[in-house]
C-alpha positions in Angstrom: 0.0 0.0 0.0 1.5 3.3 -1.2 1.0 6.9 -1.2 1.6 9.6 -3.6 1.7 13.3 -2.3 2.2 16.4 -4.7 5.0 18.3 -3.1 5.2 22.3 -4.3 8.0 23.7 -3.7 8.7 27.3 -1.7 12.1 28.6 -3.9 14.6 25.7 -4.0 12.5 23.9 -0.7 9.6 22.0 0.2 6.6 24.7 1.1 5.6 24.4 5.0 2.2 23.3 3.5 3.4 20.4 1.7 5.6 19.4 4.6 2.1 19.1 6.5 0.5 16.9 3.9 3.8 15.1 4.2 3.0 14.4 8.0 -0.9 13.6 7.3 0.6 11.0 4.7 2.6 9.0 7.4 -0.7 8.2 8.8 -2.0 6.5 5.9 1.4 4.8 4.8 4.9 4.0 5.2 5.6 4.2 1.2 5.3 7.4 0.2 6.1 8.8 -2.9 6.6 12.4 -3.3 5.5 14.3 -6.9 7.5 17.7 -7.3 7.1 19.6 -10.7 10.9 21.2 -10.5 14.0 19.9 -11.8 15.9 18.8 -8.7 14.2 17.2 -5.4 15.1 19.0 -1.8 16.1 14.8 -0.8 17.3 15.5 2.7 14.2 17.2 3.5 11.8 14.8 1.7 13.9 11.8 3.7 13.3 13.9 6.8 9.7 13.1 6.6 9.8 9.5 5.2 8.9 9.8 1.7 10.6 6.7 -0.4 10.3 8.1 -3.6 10.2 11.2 -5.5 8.9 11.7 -9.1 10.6 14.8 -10.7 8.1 16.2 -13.3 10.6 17.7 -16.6 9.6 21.4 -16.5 9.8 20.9 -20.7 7.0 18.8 -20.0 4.6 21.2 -18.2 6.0 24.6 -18.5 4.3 27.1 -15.7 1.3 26.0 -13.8 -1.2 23.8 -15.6 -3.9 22.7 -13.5 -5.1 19.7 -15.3 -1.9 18.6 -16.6 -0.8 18.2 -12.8 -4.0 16.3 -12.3 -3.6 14.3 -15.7 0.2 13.1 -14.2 -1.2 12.5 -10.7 -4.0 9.8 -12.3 -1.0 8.0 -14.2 1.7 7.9 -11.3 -1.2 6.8 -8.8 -1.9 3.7 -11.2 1.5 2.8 -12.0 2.5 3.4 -8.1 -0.8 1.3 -7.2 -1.1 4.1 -4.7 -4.3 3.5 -2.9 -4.4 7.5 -2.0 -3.5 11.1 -3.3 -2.5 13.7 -1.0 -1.9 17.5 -1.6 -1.7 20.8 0.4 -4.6 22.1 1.3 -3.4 25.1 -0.9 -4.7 26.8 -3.9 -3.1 24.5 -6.1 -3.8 21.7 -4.0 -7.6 22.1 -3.9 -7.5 22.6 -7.7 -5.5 20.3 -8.8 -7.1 17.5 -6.6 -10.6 18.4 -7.9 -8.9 18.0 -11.6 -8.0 14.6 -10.4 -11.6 14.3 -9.2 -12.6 14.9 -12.6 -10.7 13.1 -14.6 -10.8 9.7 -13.2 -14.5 10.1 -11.3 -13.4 9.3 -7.8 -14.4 11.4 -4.8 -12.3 13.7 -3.5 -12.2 15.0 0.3 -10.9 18.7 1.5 -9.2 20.4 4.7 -8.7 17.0 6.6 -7.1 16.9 9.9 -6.8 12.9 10.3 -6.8 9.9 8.4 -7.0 6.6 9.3 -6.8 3.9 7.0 -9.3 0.6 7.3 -8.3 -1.8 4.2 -10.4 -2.4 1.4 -10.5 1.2 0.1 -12.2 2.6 3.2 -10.5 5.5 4.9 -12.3 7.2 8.2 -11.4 10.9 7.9 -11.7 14.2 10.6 -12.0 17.0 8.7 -12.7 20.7 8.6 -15.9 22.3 7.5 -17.4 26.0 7.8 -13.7 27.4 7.6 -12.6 25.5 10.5 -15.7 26.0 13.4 -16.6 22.4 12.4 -14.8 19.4 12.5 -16.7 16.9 10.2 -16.1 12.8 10.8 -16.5 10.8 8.1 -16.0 7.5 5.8 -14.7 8.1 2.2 -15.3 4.7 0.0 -13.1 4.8 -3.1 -10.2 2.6 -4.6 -8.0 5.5 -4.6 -8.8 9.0 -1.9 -8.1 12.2 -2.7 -7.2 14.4 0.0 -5.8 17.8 1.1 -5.0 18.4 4.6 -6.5 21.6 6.8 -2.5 23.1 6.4 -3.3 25.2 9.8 -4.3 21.7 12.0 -2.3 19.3 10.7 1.3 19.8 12.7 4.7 20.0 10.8 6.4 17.2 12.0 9.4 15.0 10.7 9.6 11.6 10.8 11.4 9.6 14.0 13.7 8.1 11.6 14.5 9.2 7.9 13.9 7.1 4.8 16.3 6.6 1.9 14.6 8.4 -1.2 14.9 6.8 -4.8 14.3 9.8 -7.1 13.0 8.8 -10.7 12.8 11.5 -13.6 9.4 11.0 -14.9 8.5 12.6 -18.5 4.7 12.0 -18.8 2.2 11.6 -21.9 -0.2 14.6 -21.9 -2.8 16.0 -24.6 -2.4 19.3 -25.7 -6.1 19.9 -24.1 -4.4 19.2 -20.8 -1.7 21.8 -21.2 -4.5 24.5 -22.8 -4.7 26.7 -19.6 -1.3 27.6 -17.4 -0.6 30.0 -15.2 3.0 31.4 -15.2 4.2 34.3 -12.7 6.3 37.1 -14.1 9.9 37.3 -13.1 9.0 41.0 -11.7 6.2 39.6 -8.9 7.7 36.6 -8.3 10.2 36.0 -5.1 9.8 37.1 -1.4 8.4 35.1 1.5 5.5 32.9 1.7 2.7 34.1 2.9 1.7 30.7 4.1 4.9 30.0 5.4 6.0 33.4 7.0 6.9 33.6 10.8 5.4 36.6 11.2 2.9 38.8 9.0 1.7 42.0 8.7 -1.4 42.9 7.8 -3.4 46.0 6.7 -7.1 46.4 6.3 -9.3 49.3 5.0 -7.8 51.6 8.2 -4.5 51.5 6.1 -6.1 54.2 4.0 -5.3 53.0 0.4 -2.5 51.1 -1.5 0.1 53.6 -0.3 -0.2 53.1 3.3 -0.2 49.7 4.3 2.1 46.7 4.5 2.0 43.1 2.8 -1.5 41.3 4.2 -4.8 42.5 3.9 -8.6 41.7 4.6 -10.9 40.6 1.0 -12.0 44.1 1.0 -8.7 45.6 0.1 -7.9 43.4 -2.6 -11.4 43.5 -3.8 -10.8 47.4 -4.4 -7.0 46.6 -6.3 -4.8 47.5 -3.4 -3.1 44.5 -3.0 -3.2 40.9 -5.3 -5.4 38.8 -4.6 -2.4 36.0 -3.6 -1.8 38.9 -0.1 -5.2 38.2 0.9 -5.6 36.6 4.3 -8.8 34.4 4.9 -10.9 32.2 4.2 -10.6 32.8 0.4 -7.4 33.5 0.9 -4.5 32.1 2.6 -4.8 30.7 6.0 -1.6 31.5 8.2 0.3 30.0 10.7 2.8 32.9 11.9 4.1 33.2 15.2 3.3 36.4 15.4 0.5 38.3 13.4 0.4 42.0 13.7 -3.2 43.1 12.5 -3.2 46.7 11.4 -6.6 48.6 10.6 -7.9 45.5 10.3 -11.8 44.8 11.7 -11.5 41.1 11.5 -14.7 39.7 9.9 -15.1 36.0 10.3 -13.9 35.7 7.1 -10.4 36.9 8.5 -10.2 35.2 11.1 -10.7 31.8 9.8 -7.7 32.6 7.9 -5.2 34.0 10.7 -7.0 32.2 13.8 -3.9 29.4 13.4 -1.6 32.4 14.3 0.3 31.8 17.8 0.2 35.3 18.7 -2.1 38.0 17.3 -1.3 41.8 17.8 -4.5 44.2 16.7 -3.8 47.8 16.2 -7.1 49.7 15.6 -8.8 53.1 16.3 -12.2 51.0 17.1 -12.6 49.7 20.8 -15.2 47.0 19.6 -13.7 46.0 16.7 -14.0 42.0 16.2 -10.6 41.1 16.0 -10.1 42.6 19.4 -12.0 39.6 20.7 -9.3 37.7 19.2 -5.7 39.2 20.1 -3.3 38.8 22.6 -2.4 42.1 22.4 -4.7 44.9 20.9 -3.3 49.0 20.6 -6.0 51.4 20.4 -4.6 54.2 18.0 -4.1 55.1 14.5 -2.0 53.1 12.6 -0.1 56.0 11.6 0.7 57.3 14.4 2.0 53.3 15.8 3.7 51.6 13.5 6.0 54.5 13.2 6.3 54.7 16.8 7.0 51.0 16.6 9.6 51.1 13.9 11.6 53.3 15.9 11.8 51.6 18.5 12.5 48.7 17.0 15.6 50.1 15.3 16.3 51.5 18.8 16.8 48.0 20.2 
């Protein structure tokens, strides 16, 4: 019984995320096999956390991001593998490229799971997350092969007790030109910088920011609804979920939709002029001020130290 787990890749590393669905993987199986779309495999890492195999995908063969492509090499790895499940991030890519999978080979596909237990004869008892988090959902998926992506801000980060050897095998798949018809590249100009999944600490800035001029990197759906900020900055529940150690919230009023994406944050600092603003409810730490007048205040004393 095997595994296969698409792996993306954060610069020349394994993405926290994909680390995560790593550790939700050892649950299921002792052979994993790792799936990376990259020309070279981070192997001590991936033997850190007991994969046994990793499929390099030529980047000839899918150049940029192509959504059903990824899928389409997924189905045929899975059945020459025998892999009796599919694990991604529960990312962007993950969601979408699993729901390709979905697609393309009929089988049912499961999101945002915490645990997986594994019960022979295609059976697989899942906890997962529903309603953005404030529900955990049990449950019994019934297919010859699960699809799965793991809730990145439960599911721990954790290496295996003893590291595996990894075989790595170059892998040049068969693919339609339908299957290669929509990709997503990003420009050399946007691309770089930290993760916004992976960050230690983020800063965010909401509508109290003021406009595109005046606030740093993160921001509530409103402010990349109105163009300040891309859409791939947006913290939330359409947006990225975070798992910082430290989250400084500025301007921001924290709608539920915010805080199901920063709620995985260890420590959450809320600057805001408004006493009974939600987030309040959930920070450590809150300032009641304007922005303007604290983060410079802040600054300086930082550089001070």
């Amino acid at each position: 019984m095997s595994v296969l787990c698409l792996v993306e890749l954060d610069g020349a590393e394994a993405a926290d995320a994909s680390l995560r669905a790593l550790t939700l993987a050892r649950s299921v199986s002792s052979d994993i096999n790792a799936v990376l779309f990259a020309e070279a495999a981070p192997e001590d890492t991936l033997a850190g956390y007991g994969v046994t195999g990793a499929y390099l995908i030529e980047p000839s063969a899918v150049e940029g991001y192509a959504p059903q492509a990824w899928a389409r090499v997924l189905a045929g790895l899975a059945a020459e593998t025998g892999a009796t499940a599919v694990l991604a991030a529960g990312t962007d890519r993950g969601h979408e490229v699993l729901a390709h999978l979905g697609a393309i080979t009929g089988l049912p596909m499961a999101a945002n799971c915490t645990e997986v237990r594994p019960e022979g004869g295609g059976v697989h008892r899942l906890v997962r997350q529903r309603w953005a988090g404030l529900l955990l959902e049990d449950a019994i998926l019934e297919a010859p092969v699960a699809l799965l992506t793991t809730a990145t801000d439960a599911v721990p980060n954790s290496p295996a007790e003893t590291p595996a050897s990894v075989q790595v095998h170059a892998h040049k798949p068969e693919l339609a030109e339908a299957d290669l018809r929509v990709r997503a590249a990003e420009s050399a100009g946007r691309a770089g910088g930290v993760s916004l999944a992976t960050a230690r600490v983020v800063v965010g800035g909401g509508r109290g920011v003021g406009g595109p001029d005046g606030f740093a990197p993160l921001e509530e759906r409103v402010v990349t609804s109105e163009g300040w900020r891309p859409h791939k900055q947006q913290v939330g529940q359409t947006g990225t979920k975070i798992t910082p150690e430290l989250y400084l919230a500025c301007g921001i009023s924290g709608a539920i939709q915010h805080i199901a994406g920063c709620a995985g944050a260890k420590h959450i600092i809320a600057i805001n002029t408004d006493p009974g603003a939600p987030i309040l409810a959930h920070a450590d730490y809150a300032v009641i001020g304007d922005l303007h007048q604290v983060i410079p205040a802040l600054v300086e004393a930082l550089r001070a130290r």
